[in-house]
C-alpha positions in Angstrom: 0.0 0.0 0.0 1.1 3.4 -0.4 1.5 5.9 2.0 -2.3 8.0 1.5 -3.8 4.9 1.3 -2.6 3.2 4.6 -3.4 6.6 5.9 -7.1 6.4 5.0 -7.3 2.8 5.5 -5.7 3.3 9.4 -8.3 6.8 9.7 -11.2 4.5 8.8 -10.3 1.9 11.2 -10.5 4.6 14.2 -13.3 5.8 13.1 -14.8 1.9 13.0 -13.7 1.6 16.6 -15.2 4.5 17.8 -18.8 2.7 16.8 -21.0 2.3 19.6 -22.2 -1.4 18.2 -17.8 -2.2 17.0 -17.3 -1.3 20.8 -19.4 -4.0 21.9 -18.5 -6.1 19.8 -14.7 -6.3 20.5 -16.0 -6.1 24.3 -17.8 -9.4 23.5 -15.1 -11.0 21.6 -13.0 -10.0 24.2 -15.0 -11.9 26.6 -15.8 -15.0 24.7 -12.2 -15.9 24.3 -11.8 -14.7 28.7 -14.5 -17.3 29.7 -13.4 -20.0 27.1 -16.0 -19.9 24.7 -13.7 -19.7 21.5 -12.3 -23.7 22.6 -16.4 -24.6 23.4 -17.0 -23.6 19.8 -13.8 -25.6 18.5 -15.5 -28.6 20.3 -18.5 -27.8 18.7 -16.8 -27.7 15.0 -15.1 -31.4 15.9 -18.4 -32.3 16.9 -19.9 -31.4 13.5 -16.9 -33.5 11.7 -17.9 -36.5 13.8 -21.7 -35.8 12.7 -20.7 -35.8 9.1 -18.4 -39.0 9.4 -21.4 -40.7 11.7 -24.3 -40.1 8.5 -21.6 -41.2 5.9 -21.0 -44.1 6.9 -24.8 -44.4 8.3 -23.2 -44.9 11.7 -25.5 -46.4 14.3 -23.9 -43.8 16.5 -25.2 -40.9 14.5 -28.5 -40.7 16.5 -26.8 -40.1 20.0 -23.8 -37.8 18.4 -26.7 -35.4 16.7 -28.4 -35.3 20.1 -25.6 -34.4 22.5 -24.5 -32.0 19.7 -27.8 -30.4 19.5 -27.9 -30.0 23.9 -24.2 -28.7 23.4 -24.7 -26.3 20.9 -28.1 -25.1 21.9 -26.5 -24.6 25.1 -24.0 -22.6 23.6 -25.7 -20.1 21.2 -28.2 -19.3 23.9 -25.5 -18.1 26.0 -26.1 -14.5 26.7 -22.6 -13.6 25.9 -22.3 -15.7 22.8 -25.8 -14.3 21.4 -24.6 -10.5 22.1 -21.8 -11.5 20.5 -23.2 -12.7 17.5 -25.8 -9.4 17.2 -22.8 -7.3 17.8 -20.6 -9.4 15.1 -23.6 -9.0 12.6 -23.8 -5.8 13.1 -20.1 -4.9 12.9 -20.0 -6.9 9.7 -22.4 -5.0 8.4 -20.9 -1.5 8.9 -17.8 -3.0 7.1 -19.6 -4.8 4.0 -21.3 -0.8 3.6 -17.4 0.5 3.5 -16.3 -2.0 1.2 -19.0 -1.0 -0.9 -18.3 3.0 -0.6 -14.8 2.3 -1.3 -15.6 -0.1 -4.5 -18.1 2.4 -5.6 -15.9 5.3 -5.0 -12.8 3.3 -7.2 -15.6 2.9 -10.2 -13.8 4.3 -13.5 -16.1 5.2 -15.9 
């Protein structure tokens, strides 16, 4: 990058974290990964691999691993902090798809 644009890329990144909802969202992150809820959701994604290999090979197993998958991960999006942090992340996403499209508009050549 050159020198105006990692200047305007680091001014819009300020800006960004000066968002009430980008706020809360790193707050949240912050706190997912503080109470262990970034290595729940690793379990979670091995548990989904298992699920997968269980209905390939139509494992008898599949029944119980979908059902203590299901309690588990229920568990787990329902967490207030993992559901704020979802909004939040949603939200944040959002603001940054509508600056990717300013900034793709804005480069438009006609």
């Amino acid at each position: 990058m050159n020198k105006l644009t990692d200047d305007i890329a680091k001014k819009i990144n300020t800006l960004l974290l000066e968002v009430p909802a980008v706020k809360e969202f790193k707050y949240y992150q912050n706190l997912l990964i503080k109470k262990g809820f970034d290595k729940k959701e690793a379990e979670l994604k091995d548990m989904q691999k298992k699920l997968l290999k269980a209905k390939a090979m139509d494992s008898y197993e599949y029944g119980e691993l979908y059902a203590f998958y299901k309690k588990e991960y229920d568990h787990f999006i329902n967490h207030p902090i993992v559901s704020n942090y979802m909004a939040y992340k949603e939200e944040t996403n959002n603001y940054l798809l509508e600056i990717e499209s300013i900034i793709n508009n804005g480069l438009k050549i006609d």
